[in-house]
N, C-alpha and C positions, 0 to 999 in steps of 0.2 A: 633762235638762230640755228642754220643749219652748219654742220661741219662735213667737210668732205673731205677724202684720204683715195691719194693716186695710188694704181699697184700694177703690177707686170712690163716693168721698164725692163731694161736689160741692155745687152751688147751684139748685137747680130752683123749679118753679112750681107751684101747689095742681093736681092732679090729673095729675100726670107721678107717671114711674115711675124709680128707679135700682135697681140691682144692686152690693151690695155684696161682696167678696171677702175671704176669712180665709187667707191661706196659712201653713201648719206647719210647722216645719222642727225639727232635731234629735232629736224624735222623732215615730215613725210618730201621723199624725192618726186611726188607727182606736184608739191603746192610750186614747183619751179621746171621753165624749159630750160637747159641743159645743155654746156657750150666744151669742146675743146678748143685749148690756143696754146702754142709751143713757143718755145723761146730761144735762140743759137745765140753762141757768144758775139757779143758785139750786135747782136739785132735786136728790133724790137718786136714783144709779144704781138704775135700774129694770129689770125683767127684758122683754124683748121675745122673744125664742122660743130657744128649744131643741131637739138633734136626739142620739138615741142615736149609740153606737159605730159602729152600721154602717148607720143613718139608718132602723133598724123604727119607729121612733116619733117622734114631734114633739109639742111642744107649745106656746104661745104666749099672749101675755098676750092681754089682753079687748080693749084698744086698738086691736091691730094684726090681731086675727082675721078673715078673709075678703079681708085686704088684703097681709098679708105671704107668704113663704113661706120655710121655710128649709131645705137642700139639702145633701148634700155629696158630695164623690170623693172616698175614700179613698186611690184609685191617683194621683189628683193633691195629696194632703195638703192640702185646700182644701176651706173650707166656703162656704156661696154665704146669702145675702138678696136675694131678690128683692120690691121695694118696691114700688106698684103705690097708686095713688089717695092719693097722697100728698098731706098735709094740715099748714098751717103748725106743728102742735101736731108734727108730728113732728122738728118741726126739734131737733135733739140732737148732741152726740158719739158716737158709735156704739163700740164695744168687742169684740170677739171675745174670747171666753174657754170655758177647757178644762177639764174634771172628770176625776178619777177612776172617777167612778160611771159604769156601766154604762150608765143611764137618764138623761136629762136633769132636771136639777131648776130649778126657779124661783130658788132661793135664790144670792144671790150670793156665800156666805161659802163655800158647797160647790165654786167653783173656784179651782181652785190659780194659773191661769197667764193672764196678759191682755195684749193688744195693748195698743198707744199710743193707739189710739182714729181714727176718722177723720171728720170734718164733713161732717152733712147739713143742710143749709137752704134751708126748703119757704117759697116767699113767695106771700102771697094775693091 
């Protein structure tokens, strides 16, 4: 099984940027596509982007489109969030999580394996 460890959370200010980090460990981060999903108090775990096995495809929710990106190195078992005009509403627990599937899906029941989570909050 694979374990994953969120990193570069922090406390930032409405229109800053951070970079989040996912590192993979026990097994190889190419044998799964590759999902972020955040989580705010009182809400439910939401999807925020996704990246195939060997990062041909991406896709992302509506909220964060033109504003996020997401990335990865397989040779370093690390998937990347680059954050970019960041906005109080973004403020969430953040999550890396891993699939089976080939392709990135939205759905969060479709990953098997998730981080601890790590804290972003955007103040206005």
């Amino acid at each position: 099984q694979v374990q994953l460890v969120e990193s570069g959370g922090g406390s930032v200010q409405a229109g800053d940027s951070l970079r989040l980090s996912c590192a993979a460990s026990g097994r190889p981060a190419s044998n799964y596509a590759m999902g972020w999903f955040r989580q705010a108090p009182g809400k439910e775990r939401e999807f925020v982007a996704g990246i195939s096995r060997y990062g041909a495809t991406t896709k992302y929710g509506d909220s964060v489109k033109g504003r996020f990106t997401i990335s990865r190195d397989n040779a370093k078992n690390t998937v990347y969030l680059q954050m970019n005009s960041l906005e109080s509403e973004d403020t969430a627990v953040y999550y890396c999580a891993a699939s089976a599937n080939i392709i990135e899906t939205l759905s969060r029941r479709s990953y098997d394996y998730w981080g601890q989570g790590t804290q972003v909050s955007v103040s206005s």
